[in-house]
C-alpha positions in Angstrom: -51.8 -5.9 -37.7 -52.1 -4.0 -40.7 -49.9 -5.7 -42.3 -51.1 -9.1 -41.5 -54.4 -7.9 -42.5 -53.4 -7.0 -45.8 -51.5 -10.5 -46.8 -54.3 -12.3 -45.2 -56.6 -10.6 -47.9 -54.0 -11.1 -51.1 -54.3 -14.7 -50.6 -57.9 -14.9 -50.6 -58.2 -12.6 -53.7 -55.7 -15.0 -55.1 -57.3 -18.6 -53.9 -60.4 -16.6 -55.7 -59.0 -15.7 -58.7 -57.2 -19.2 -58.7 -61.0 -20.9 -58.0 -62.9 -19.2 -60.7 -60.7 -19.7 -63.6 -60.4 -23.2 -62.7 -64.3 -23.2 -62.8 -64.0 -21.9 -66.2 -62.2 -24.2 -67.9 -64.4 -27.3 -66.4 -67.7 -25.3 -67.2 -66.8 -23.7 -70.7 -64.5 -26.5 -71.6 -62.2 -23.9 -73.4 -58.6 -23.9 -73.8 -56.4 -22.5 -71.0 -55.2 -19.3 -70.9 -52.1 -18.5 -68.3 -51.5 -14.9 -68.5 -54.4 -13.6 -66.4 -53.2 -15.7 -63.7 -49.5 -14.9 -64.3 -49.9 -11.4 -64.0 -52.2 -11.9 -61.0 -49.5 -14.0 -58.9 -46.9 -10.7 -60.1 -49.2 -8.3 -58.7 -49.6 -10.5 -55.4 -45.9 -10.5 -54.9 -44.9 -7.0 -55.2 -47.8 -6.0 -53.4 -46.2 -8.7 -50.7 -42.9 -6.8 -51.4 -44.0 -3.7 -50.7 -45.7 -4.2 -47.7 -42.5 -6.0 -46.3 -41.0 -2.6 -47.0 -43.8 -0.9 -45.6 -43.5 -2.8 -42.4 -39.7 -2.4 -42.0 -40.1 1.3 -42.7 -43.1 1.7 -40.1 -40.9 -0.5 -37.5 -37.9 1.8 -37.6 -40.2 5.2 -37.5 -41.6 3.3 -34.2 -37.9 2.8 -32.8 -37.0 6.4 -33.5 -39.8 8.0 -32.1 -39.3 6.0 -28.7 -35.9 6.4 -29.2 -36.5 10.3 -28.7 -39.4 10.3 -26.1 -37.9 8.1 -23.9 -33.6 9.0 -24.0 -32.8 10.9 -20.5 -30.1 12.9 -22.9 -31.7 15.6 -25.1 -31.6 15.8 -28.9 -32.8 18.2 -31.4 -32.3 18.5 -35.1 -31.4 21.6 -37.2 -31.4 22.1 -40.7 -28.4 23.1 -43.0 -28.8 26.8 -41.1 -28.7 25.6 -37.9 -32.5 26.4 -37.6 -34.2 23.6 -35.1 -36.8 21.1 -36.5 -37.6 19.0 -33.6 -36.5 18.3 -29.9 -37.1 15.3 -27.8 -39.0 15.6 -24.2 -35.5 15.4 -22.8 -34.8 18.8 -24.4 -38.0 20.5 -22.3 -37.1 19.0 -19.1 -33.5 19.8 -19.2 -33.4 23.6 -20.7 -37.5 24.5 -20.0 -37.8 25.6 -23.5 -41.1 23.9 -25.2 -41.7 22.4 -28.9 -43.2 25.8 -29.5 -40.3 28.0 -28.1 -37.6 26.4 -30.3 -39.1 25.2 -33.2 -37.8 27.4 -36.4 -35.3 29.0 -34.6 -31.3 29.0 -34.5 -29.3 27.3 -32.1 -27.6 29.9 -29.8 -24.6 29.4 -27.5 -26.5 31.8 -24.1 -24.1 32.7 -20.8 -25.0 35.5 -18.1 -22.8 37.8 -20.4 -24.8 37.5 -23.1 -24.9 35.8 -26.6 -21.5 33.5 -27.8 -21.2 34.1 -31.0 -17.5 33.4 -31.0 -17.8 29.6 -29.9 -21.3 29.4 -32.1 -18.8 30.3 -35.0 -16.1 27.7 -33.8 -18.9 25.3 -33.9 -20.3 25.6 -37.3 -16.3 25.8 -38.6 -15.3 22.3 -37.1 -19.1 21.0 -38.2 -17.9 22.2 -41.8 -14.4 20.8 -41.8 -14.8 17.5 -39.8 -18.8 16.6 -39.5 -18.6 16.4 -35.6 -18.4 18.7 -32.5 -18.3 17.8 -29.0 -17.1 19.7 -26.2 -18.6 21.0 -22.7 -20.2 24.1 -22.5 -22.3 26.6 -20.0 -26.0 27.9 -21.5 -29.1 29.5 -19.9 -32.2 28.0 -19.0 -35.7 29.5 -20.1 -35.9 31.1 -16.0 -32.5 32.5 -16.8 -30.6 29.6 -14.9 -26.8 28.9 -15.9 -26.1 25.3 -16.7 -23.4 23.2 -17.9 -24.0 20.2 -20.8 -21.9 17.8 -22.7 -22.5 18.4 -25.9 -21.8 16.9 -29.3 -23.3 17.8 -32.5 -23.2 15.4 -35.6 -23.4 16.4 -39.6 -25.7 14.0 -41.2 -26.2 14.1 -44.8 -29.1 12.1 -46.9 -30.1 11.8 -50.7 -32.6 13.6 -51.7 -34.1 14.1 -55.4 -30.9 15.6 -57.4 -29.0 16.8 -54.0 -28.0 15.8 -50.5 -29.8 16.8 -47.8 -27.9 18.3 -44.9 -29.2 18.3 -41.1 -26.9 19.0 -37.9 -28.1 16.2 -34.8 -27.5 17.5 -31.4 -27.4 15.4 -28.1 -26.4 16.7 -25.3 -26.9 15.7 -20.7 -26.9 18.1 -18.1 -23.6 18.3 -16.0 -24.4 20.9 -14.1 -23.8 18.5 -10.8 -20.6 17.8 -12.2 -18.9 20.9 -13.1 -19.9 22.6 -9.7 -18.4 19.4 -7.6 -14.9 20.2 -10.0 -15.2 23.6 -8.8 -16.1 22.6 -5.1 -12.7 20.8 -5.5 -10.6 23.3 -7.4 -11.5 25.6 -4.9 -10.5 23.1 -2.0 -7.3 23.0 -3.8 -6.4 26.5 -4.9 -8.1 28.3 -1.9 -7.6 28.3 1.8 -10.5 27.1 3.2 -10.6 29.4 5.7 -9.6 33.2 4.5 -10.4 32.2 1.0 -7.3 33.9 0.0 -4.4 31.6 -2.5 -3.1 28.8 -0.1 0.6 27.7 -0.2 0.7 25.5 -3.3 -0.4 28.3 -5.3 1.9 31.3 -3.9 4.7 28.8 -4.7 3.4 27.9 -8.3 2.5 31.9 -8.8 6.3 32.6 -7.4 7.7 30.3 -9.8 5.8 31.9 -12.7 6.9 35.4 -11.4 10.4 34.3 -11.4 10.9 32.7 -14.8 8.9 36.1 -16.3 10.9 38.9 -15.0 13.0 40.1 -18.1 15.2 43.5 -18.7 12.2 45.7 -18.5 11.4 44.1 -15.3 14.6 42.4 -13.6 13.1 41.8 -10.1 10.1 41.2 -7.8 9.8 40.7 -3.7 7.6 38.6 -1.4 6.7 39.5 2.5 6.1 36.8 5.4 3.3 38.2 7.4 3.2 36.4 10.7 0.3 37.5 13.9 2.1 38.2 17.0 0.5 35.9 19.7 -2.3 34.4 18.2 -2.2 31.2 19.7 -3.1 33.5 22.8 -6.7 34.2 20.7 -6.6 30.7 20.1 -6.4 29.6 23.8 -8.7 32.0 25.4 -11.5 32.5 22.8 -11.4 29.2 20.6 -10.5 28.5 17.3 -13.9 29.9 15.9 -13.2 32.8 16.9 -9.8 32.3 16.2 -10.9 32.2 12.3 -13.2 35.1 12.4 -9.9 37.1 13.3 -8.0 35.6 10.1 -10.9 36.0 8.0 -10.8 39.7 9.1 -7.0 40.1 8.4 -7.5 38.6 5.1 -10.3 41.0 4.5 -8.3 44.1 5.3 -5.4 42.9 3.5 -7.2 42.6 0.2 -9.0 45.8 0.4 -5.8 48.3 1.3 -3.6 46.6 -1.5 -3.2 46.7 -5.0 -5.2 44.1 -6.9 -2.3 42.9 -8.6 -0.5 41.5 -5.3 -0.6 37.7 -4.9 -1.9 37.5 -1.1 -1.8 34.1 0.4 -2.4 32.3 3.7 0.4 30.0 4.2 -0.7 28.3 7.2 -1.8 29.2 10.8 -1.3 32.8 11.4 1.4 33.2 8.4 0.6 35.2 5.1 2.5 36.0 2.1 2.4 38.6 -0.2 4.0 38.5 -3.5 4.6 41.9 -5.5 5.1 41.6 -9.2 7.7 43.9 -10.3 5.8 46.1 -12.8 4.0 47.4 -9.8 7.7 49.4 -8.3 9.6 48.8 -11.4 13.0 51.1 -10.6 11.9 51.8 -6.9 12.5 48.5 -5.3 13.7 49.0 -1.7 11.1 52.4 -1.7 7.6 50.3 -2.6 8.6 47.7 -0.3 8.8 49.8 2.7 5.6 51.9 1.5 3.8 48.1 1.4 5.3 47.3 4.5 3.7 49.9 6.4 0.4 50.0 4.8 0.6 45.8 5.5 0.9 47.2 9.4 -1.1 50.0 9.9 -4.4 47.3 8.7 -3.2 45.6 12.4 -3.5 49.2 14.5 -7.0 49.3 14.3 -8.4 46.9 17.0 -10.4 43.8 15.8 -13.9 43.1 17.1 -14.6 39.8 17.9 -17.9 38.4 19.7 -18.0 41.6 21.1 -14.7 41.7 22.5 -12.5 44.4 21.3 -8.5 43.1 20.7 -5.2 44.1 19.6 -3.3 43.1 17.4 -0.2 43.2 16.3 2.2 41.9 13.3 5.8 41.4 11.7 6.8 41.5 8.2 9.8 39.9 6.5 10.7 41.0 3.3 13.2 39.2 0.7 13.6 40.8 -3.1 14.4 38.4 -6.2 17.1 37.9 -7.3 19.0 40.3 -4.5 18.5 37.6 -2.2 18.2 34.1 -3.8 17.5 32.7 -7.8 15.0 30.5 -6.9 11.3 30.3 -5.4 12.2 27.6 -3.0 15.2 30.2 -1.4 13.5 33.2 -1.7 11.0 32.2 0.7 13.3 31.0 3.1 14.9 34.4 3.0 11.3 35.6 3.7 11.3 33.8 6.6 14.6 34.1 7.8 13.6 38.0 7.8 10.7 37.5 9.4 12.3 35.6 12.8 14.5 38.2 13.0 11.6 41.0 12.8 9.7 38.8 15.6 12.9 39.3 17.8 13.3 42.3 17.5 9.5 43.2 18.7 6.3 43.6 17.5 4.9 45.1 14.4 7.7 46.0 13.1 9.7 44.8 9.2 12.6 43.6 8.1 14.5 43.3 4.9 16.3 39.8 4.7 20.2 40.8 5.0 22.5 37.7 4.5 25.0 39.4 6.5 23.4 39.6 9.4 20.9 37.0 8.5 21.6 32.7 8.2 19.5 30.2 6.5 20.0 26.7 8.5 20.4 24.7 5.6 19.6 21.3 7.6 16.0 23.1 8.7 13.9 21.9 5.7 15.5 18.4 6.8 14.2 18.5 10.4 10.5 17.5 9.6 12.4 14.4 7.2 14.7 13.2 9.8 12.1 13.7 13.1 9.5 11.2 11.3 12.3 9.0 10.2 13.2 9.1 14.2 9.7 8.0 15.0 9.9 5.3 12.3 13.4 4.2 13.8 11.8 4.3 17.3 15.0 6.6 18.1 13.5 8.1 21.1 14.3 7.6 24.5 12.4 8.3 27.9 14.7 9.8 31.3 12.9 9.7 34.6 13.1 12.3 37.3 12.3 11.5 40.7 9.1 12.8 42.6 9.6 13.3 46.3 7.2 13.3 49.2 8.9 16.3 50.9 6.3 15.5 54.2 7.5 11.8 54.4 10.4 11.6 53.2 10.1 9.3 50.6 10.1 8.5 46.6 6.9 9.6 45.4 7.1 8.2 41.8 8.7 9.5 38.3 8.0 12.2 35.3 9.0 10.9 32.1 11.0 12.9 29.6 11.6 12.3 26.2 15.1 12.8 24.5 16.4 12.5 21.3 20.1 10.8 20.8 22.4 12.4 18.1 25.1 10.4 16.0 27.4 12.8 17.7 25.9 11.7 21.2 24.7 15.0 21.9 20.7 15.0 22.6 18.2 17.4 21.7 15.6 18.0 23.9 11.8 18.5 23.7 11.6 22.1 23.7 13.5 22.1 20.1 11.6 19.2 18.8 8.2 19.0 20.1 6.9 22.2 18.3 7.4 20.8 15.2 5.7 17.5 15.7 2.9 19.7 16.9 2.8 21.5 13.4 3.3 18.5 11.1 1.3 16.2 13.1 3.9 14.2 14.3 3.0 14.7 17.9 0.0 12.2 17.7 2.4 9.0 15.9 5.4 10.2 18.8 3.0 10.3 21.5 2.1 6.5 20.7 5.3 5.6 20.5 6.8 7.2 23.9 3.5 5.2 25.8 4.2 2.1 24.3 8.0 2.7 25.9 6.4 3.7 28.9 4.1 1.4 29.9 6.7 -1.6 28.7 9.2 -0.2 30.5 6.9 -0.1 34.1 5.7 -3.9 33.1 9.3 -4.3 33.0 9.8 -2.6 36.6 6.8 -4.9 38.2 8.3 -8.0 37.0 11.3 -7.0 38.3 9.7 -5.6 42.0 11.1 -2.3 41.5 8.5 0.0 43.2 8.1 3.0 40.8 5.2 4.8 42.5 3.2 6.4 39.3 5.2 7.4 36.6 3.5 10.9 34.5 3.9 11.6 30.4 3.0 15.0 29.4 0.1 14.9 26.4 0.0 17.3 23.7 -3.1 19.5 23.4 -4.0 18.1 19.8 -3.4 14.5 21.0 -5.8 15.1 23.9 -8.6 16.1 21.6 -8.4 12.8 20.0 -11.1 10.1 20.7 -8.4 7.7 19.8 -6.5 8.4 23.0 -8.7 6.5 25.1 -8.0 3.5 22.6 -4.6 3.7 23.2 -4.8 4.3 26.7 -6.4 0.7 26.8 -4.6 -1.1 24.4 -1.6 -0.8 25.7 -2.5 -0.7 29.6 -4.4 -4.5 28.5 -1.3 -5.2 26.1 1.4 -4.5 29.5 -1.0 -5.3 32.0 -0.2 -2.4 34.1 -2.3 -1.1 36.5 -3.7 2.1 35.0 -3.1 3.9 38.5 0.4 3.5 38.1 -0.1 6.0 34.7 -0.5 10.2 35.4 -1.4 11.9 32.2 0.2 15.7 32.0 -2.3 18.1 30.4 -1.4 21.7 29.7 -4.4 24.8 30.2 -4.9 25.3 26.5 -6.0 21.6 26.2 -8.5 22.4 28.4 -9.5 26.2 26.7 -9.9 24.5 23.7 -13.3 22.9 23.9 -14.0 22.8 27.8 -17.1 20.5 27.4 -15.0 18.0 25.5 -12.1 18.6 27.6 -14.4 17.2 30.7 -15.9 14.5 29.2 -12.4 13.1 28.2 -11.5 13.9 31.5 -13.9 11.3 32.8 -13.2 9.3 30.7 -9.6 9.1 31.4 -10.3 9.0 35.3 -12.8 6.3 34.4 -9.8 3.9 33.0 -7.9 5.0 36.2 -5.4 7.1 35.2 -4.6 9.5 37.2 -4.4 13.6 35.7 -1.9 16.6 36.7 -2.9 19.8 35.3 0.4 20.8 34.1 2.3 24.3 34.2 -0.5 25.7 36.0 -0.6 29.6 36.9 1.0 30.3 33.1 -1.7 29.7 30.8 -5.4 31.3 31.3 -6.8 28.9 33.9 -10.6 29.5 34.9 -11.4 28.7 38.6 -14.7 27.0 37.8 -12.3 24.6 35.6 -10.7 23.6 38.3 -14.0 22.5 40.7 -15.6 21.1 37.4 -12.5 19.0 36.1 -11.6 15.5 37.8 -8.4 16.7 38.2 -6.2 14.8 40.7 -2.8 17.2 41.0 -1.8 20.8 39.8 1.6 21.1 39.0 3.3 24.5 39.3 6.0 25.9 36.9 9.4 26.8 37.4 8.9 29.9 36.5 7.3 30.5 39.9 10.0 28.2 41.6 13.4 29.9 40.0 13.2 33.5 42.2 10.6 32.1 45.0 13.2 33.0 47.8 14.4 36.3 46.5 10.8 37.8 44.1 7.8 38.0 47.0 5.1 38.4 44.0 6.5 34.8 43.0 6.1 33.6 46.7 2.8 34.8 47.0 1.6 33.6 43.5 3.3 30.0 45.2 1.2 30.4 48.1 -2.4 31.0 46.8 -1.7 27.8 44.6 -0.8 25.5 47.3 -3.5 26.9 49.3 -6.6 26.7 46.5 -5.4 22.9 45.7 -5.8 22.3 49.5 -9.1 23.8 49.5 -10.5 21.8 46.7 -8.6 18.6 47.9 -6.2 18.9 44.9 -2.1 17.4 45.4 0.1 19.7 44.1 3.8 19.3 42.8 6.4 22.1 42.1 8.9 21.4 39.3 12.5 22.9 38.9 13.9 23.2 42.3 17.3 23.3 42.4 18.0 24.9 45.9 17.6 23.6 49.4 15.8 27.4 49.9 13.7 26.6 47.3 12.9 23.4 48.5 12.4 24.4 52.3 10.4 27.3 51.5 7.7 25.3 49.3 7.7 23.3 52.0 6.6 25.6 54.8 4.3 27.0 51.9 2.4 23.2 52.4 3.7 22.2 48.7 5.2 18.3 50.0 5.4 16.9 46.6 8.5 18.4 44.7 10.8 17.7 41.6 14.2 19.3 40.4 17.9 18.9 40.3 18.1 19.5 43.7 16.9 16.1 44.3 17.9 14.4 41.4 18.7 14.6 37.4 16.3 12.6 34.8 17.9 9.3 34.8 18.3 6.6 32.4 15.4 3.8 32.3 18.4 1.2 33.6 19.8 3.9 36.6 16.2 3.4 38.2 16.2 0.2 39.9 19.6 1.1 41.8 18.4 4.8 42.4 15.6 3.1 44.0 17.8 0.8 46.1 20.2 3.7 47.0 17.4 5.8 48.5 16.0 3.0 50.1 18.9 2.2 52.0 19.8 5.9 52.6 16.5 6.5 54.3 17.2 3.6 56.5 20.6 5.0 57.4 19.1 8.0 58.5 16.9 6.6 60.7 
């Protein structure tokens, strides 16, 4: 507007000036005379001139000055010795510090431990050689706060009289958000999440670095497999929080009885690791190890307190020294581990050295987990049936299902070798789809085909159980077969049911509610509640062979039978005993009241295609007895 102004009145003055001297000349009748006028047109235009500057000038100051009141990044300007001359709002906001806190003072590189001057030095160097800076770094808020920024710092240099003027530009956001999220996630990587202690990536990278730096001075180093005798026993009766609280303790105790130096890590589960570095026992190998050994023990002799509940522990060590026992990382631990099976069979809390004498690595056992999920890929599996019999009426009652793996050699391997591992790696939940679908084609096979099967049970992992996707399956594939879902049993162990009791139920329900039926399986082994059993829809209780194998010769075993059979009747519960191979055993679960029994005695698992004419033999052998 000023500007405006300002023209506005330079061309009146010069319509004015133009007006009277053309009155003059009319009036006085003299000759003309330019050079006033000249002159007065020059003066208009530079005047012009330098008000365009003027303008142009005032316009950028304008842009700057919202340019530093309104940027969300903060910016302050130093002079040639670092000392501040002005900060934006930005700069307030982000750090606290006001115009009047700063102003005239140095920059300073603040952390908890006090002042940086080593990276306030590196600064100025790289400003002095290259003009530019830019890094991220922590600082301190005015309250004291730590907080991370991205910073970059720019040499600017303008004219001024005789000499350049130099002034340092500083612009910088707060990342605080940032940098604590990358440490959220470093942590999730580096740490187990729930001892805090290394997890297995970084013992192995930590090993590795061990390894390549033991020298002349220092020619060798060991590691120890710790492993928790029966804690999936804490597991199963208290839960797995409490279960955690125990491993949080043991990591806790291990930390504070061992050197700081040690590498302790939680390798999964109930497994830790420990790795010594050599300068630690230089020259006394075989001695330190043992003196670790037992101090690694005596932390499980004290009882652990948990909810309350005073418990025992107990634990094995396995021990392998580099490069005694292997030249690698990889090996080493599996010497570790080697050592440590044969310390768990040997009893509890107890060590052992690896000893490849007495000791064998399986060389195909890190190719197991490979070849059991290329099996479940390759839909290698196959499902044997084993009769049912109704004892009482003397009749086929239905079918268990048990899974077998073929071998190229035409050997099979059976589920007690494979189905621990699929529980570890999580192959259980992929398998368990897998063996249903088989299942469930196979019976839609048998319907089309009149065979009457009965109901057909499939034992269900404890981990699979806990999944809500179950039930999805459950009814996809009952819809996808149209099989009647009474014709399906589901086999569910105790520990599924410890787990989480108030899930358990309500999955319970919801399986009855499809109309499968459910067998509490291996009953009497696990740590069964009483109240379970009146508050679970549980249709059948199946008792182990461990109770059937010595019922006619152990009376502890006979009685154990007994008050089964007799609580299932009481609460209107079937109940079917597996693994009877003798016609005592048979006859005397039969007197007992137990009418529904499986076993050799009767018959082997048979092949999907031996059902239909076992069916028709029995059939025809009941009729002949009649």
């Amino acid at each position: 507007m000023r500007f405006l102004t300002l023209v506005y009145s330079l061309i009146l003055l010069l319509q004015h000036s133009v007006g009277a001297a053309t009155t003059a000349d009319l009036n006085l009748a003299q000759p003309h005379n330019p050079t006033p006028l000249f002159f007065l047109i020059l003066l208009v235009i530079i005047a012009l001139f330098i008000a365009v500057i003027y303008y142009q000038k005032n316009q950028k100051m304008m842009l700057i000055d919202a340019l530093l009141s309104q940027s969300k990044d903060a910016i302050w300007v130093c002079d040639e010795q670092f000392r501040i001359l002005d900060i934006n709002n930005a700069f307030s906001e982000i750090t606290g510090y006001k115009r009047g806190d700063v102003i005239g003072k140095k920059f300073k590189a603040l952390t908890q431990d006090g002042r940086d001057r080593q990276l306030e030095t590196l600064i100025q160097q790289e400003l002095a050689q290259d003009g530019y800076w830019s890094g991220e770094i922590w600082n301190l808020r005015k309250d004291g706060q730590p907080y991370a920024l991205d910073l970059s710092i720019t040499k600017v240099s303008t004219p001024r009289f005789t000499k350049r003027a130099v002034n340092y530009v500083g612009l910088f956001s707060d990342v605080t958000a940032r940098k604590n999220n990358e440490r959220t996630m470093l942590t999730l990587t580096t740490r187990d999440s729930v001892t805090g202690l290394s997890n297995r990536a970084i013992f192995i990278e930590s090993l590795d670095k061990a390894i390549k730096a033991c020298n002349d001075e220092y020619p060798s180093l060991l590691i120890m497999f710790i492993d928790i005798d029966n804690f999936k026993k804490i597991n199963d009766s208290l839960g797995h929080t409490l279960g955690d609280v125990l491993l949080k303790e043991v990591a806790c105790r291990l930390t504070s009885s061992l050197n700081s130096g040690f590498t302790i890590a939680r390798l999964g589960a109930d497994e830790f690791a420990i790795l010594v570095p050599p300068y630690l026992y230089a020259g006394k190998t075989i001695f330190f190890a043992k003196k670790t050994a037992d101090t690694v023990l005596q932390q499980f002799k004290t009882p652990f307190m948990l909810d309350g509940i005073e418990t025992s522990l107990s634990a094995c060590c396995g021990i392998a020294i580099y490069p005694d026992n292997a030249y690698n990382g990889e090996n080493l631990m599996r010497s570790a581990n080697s050592a440590l099976n044969h310390a768990k069979k040997l009893g509890r809390n107890t060590y052992q050295f690896f000893d490849k004498e007495r000791h064998t690595l399986d060389p195909t056992e890190l190719t197991k987990e490979s070849a059991l999920f290329k099996a479940i890929t390759n839909n290698e599996f196959v499902l044997y049936f084993q009769p049912k019999y109704d004892v009482q009426h003397n009749r086929l009652h239905g079918f268990e299902a048990l899974v077998r793996w073929p071998q190229d050699d035409g050997s099979l391997i059976y589920p007690d070798e494979f189905i621990p591992l699929a529980e570890q790696n999580g192959a259980i939940i992929p398998l368990t789809q897998l063996l249903m679908k088989q299942l469930l084609q196979q019976l839609a096979n048998w319907q089309k085909q009149d065979v009457p099967f009965g109901n057909v049970a499939i034992n269900i992992s404890a981990l699979h159980f806990q999944q809500n996707s179950l039930i999805e399956m459950l009814v996809d594939y009952l819809t996808k077969y149209n099989v009647p879902a009474r014709c399906l049993e589901l086999e569910i162990t105790e520990s599924a049911m410890m787990n989480n009791p108030e899930f358990a139920e309500q999955q319970m329900k919801r399986i009855k509610a499809l109309g499968v039926n459910i067998t509490l399986d291996d009953f009497g082994t696990g740590h069964s509640s009483l109240s379970y059993l009146k508050r679970f829809p549980i249709d059948t209780l199946k008792i182990d062979k461990s109770f059937v194998k010595d019922i006619d010769k152990n009376e502890q075993d006979r009685n154990i039978t007994a008050t089964i059979v007799r609580l299932a009747k009481y609460l209107d519960i079937n109940v079917v005993a597996e693994g009877v191979e003798t016609e005592e055993q048979a006859y005397m679960l039969h007197i007992m009241g137990c009418h529904y029994q499986q076993g050799y005695y009767y018959c082997k698992p048979l092949k999907a295609e031996q059902v239909a004419n076992f069916i028709n033999k029995n059939e025809v052998d009941k009729q002949s007895v009649k």
